[in-house]
MARBA-3410 file (N, C-alpha, C, O; in Angstrom, 1 decimal):
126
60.8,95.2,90.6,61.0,96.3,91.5,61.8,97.4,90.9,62.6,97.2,90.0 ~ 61.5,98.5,91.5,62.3,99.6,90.7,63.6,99.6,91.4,63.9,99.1,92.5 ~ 64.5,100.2,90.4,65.9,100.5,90.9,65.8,101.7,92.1,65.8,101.2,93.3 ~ 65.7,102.6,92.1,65.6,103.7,93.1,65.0,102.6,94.5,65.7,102.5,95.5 ~ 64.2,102.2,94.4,63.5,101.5,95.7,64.7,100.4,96.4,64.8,100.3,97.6
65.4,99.7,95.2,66.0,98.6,95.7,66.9,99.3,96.6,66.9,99.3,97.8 ~ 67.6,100.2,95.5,69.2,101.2,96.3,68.4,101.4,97.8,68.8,100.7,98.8 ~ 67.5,102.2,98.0,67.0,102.4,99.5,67.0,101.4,99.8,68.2,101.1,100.2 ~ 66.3,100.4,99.8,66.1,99.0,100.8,67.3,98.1,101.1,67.5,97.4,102.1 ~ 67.9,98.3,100.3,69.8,97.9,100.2,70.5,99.4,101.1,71.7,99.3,101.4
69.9,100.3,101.5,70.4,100.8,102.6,71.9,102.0,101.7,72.8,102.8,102.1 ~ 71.5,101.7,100.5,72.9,102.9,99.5,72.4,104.2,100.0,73.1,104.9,100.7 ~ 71.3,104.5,99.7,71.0,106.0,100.1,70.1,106.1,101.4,69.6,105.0,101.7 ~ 69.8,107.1,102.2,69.1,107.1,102.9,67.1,107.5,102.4,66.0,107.0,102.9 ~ 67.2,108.3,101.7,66.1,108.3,101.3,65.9,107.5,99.7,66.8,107.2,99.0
64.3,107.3,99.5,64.0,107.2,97.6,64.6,108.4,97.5,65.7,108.2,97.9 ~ 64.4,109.4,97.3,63.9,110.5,97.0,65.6,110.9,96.5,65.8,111.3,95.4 ~ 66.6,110.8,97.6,68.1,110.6,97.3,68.3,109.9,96.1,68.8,110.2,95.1 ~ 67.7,108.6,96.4,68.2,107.4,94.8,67.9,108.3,93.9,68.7,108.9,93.2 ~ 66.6,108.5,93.7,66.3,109.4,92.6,67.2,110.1,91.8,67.6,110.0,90.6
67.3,111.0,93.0,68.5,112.1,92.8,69.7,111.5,91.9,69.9,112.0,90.9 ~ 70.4,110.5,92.4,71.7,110.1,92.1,71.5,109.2,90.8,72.3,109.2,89.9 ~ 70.4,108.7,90.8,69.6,108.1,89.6,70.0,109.2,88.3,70.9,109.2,87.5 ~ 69.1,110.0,88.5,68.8,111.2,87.6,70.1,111.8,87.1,70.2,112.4,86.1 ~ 71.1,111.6,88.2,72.6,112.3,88.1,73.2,111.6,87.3,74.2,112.1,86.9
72.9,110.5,87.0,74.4,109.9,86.7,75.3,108.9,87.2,76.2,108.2,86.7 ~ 75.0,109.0,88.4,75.8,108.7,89.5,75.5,107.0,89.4,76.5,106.3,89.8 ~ 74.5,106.3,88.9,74.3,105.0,89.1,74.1,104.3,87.7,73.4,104.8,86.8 ~ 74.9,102.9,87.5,74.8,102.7,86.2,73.9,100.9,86.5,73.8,100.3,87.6 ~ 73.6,100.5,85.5,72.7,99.3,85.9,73.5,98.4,84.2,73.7,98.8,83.1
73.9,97.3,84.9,74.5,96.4,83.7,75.6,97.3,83.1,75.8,96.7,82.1 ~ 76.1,98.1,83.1,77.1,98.9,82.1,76.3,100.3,81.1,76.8,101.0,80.2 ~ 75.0,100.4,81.7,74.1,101.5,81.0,73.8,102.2,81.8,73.8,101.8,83.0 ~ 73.5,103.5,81.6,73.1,104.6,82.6,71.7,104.4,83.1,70.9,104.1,82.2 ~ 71.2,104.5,84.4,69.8,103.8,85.0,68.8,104.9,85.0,69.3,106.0,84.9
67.3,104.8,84.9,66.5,105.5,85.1,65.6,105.0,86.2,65.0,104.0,85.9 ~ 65.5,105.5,87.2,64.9,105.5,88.5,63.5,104.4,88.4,63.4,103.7,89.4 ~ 62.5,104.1,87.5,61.9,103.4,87.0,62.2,102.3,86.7,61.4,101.4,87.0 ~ 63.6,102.0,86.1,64.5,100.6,85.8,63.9,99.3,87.0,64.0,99.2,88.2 ~ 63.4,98.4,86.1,63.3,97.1,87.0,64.3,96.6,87.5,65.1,97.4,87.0
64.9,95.8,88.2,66.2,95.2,89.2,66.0,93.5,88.9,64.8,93.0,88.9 ~ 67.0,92.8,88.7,67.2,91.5,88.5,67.8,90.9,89.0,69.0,91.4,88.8 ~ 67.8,89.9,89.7,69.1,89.1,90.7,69.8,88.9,89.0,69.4,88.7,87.8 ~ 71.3,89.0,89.8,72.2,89.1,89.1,72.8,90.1,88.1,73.7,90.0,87.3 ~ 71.9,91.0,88.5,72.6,92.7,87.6,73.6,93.0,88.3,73.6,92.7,89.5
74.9,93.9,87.3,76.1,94.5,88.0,75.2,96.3,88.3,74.6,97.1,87.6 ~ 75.3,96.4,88.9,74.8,97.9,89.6,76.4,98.8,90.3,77.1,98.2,91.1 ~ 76.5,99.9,89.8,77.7,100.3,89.9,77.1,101.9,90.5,76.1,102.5,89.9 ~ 77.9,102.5,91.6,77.2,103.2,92.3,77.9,104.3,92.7,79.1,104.1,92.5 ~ 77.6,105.7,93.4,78.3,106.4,93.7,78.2,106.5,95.4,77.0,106.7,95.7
79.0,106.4,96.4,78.5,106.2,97.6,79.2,107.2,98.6,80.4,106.8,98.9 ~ 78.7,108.3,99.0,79.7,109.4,99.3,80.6,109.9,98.5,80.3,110.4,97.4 ~ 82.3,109.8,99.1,83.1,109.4,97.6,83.7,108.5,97.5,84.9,108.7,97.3 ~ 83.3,107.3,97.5,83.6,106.1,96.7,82.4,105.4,95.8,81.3,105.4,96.2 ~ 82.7,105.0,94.9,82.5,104.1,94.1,82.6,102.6,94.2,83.6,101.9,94.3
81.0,102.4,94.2,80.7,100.5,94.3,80.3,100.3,93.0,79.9,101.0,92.1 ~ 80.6,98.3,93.2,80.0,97.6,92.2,79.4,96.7,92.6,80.0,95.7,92.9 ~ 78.6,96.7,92.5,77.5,95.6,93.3,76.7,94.5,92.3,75.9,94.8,91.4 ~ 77.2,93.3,92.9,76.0,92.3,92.2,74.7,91.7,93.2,74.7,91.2,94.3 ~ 73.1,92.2,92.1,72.1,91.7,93.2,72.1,90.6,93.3,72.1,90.0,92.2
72.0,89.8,94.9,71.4,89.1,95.1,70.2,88.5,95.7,69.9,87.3,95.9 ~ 69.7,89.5,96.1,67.8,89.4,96.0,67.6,90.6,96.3,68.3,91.5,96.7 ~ 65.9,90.7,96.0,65.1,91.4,95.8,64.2,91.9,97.1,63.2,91.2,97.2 ~ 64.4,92.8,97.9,63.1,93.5,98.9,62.6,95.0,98.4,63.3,95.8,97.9 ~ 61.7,94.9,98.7,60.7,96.6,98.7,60.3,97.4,100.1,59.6,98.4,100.2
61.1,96.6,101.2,61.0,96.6,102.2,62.2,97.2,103.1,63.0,96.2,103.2 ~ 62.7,98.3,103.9,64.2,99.1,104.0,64.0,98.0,105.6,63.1,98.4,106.4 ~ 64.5,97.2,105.9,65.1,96.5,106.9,66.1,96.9,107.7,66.5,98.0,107.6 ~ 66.5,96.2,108.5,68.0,96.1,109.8,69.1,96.3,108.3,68.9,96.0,107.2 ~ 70.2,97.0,108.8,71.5,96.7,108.1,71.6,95.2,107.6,72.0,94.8,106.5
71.1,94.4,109.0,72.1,93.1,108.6,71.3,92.0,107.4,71.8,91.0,106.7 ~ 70.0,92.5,107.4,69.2,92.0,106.1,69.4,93.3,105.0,68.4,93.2,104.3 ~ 69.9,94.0,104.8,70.1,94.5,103.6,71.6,94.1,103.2,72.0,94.4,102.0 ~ 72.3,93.6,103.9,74.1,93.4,103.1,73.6,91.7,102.3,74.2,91.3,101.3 ~ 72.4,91.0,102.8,71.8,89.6,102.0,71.8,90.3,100.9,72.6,90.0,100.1
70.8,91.4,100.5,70.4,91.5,98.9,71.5,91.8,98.1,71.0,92.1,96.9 ~ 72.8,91.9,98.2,74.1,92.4,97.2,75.3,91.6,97.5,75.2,90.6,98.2 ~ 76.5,92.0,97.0,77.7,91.2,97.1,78.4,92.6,96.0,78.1,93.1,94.9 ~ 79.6,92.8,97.1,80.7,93.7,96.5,81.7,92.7,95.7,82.2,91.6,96.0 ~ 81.7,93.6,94.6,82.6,92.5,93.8,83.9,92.7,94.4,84.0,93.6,95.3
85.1,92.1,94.2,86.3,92.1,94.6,86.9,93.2,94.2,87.3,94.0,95.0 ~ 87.1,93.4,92.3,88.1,94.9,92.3,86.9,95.9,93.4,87.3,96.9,94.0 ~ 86.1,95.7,93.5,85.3,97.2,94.3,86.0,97.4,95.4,86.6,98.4,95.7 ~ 86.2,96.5,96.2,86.9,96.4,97.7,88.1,96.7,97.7,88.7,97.4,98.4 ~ 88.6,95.9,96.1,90.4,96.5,96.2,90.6,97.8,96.3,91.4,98.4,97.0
89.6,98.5,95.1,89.7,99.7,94.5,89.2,101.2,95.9,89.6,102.3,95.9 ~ 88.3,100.5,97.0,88.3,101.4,98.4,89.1,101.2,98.5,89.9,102.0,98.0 ~ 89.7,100.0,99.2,90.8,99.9,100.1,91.9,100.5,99.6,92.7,100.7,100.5 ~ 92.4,100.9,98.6,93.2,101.8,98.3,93.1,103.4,98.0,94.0,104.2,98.4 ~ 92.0,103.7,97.4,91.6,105.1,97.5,91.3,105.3,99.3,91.1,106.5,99.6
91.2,104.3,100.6,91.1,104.9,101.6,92.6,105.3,102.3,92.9,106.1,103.2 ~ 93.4,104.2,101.4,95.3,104.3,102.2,95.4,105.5,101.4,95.8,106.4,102.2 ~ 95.2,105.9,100.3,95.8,107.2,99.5,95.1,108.8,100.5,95.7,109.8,100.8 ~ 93.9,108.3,100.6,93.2,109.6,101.6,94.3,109.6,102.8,94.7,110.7,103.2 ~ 94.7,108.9,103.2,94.6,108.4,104.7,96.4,109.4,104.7,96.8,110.3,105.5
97.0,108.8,103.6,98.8,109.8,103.3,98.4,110.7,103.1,99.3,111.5,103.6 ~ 97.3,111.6,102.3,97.0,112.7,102.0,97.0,113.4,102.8,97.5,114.5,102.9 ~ 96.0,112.7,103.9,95.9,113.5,105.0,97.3,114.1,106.5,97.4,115.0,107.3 ~ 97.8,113.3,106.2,99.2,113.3,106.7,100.1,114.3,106.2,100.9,114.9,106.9 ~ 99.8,114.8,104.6,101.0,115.4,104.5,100.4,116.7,104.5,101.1,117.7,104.7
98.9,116.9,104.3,98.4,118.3,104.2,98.6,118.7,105.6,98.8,118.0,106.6 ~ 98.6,120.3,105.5,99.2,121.1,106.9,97.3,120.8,107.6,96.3,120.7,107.0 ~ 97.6,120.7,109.1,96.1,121.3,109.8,96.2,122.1,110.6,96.7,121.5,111.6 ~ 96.1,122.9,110.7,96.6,124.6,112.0,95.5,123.8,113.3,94.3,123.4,113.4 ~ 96.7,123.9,114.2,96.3,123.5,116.2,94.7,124.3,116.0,93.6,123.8,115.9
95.0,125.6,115.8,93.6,126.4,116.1,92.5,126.5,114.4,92.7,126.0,113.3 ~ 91.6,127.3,115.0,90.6,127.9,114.0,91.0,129.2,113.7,91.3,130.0,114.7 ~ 91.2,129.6,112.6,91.7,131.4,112.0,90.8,132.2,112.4,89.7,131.9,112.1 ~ 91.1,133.4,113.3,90.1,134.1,113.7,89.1,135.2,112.8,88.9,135.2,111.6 ~ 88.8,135.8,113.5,88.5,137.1,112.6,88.8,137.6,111.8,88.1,137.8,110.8
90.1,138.0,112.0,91.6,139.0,110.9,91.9,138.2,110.3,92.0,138.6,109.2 ~ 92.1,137.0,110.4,93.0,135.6,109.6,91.8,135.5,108.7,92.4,135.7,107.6 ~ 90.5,135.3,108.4,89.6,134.7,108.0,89.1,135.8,106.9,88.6,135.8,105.9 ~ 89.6,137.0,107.8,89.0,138.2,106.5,90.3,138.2,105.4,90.0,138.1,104.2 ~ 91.6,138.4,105.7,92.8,137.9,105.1,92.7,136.7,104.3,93.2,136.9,103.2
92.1,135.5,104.6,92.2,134.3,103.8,91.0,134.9,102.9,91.4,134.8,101.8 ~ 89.9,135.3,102.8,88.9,135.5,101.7,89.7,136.8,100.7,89.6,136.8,99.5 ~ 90.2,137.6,101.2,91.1,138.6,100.2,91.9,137.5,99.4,91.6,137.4,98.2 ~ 92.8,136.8,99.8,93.5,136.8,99.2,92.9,135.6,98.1,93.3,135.5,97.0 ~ 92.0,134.8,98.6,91.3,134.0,98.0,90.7,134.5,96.7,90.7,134.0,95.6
90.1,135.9,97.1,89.9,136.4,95.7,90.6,137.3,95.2,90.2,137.6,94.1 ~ 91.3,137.6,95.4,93.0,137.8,94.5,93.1,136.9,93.4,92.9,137.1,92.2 ~ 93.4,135.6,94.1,93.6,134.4,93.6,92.9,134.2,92.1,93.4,133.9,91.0 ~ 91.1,134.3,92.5,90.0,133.7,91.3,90.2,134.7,90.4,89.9,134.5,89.2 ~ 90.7,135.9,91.0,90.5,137.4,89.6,92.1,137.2,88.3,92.3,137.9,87.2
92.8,136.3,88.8,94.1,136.6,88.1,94.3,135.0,87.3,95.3,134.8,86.6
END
């Protein structure tokens, strides 16, 4: 089975047409090599992925050509452990980031918003 097909039926992307995409990008490596959308799939390959923004590592463990329920696509894979560790921390680091950046109560109006794009390109010209 092709790799792009599996990613969909395993529920990584929503469309082929996406796999492809992320295929073609870079974004997905098959055994430790960069994948080509065509690539057959093997129980037991490491498939390492880009998923929003985090980064998986997934070992297959079976094979459908068929995009199913969620709860039969989490059967065909197994996150390896650093993968889980390595979210679960890039989500605590988002999570303080988000704490310490300012968020304004409101939306910048009109004047505020024509102000923020001036000064914004101030910024890119210097």
């Amino acid at each position: 089975m092709r790799i792009d097909k599996w990613l969909w039926a395993a529920r990584f992307y929503k469309t082929r047409s996406l796999a492809r995409q992320m295929i073609e990008g870079g974004k997905v490596e098959y055994n430790g090599a960069k994948a080509k959308p065509s690539r057959n799939v093997e129980v037991g390959a490491k498939i390492k992925l880009l998923q929003g923004f985090s980064r998986k590592e997934v070992i297959v463990k079976a094979i459908s050509d068929v995009r199913g329920p969620a709860s039969v696509a989490i059967t065909l894979y197994e996150e390896t452990a650093e993968s889980i560790e390595r979210r679960q921390e890039e989500a605590r680091l988002n999570k303080l980031a988000a704490l310490i950046n300012p968020h304004p109560d409101t939306k910048p109006n009109k004047k505020e918003r024509r102000e923020l794009g001036n000064l914004k390109q101030l910024m890119g010209k210097e």
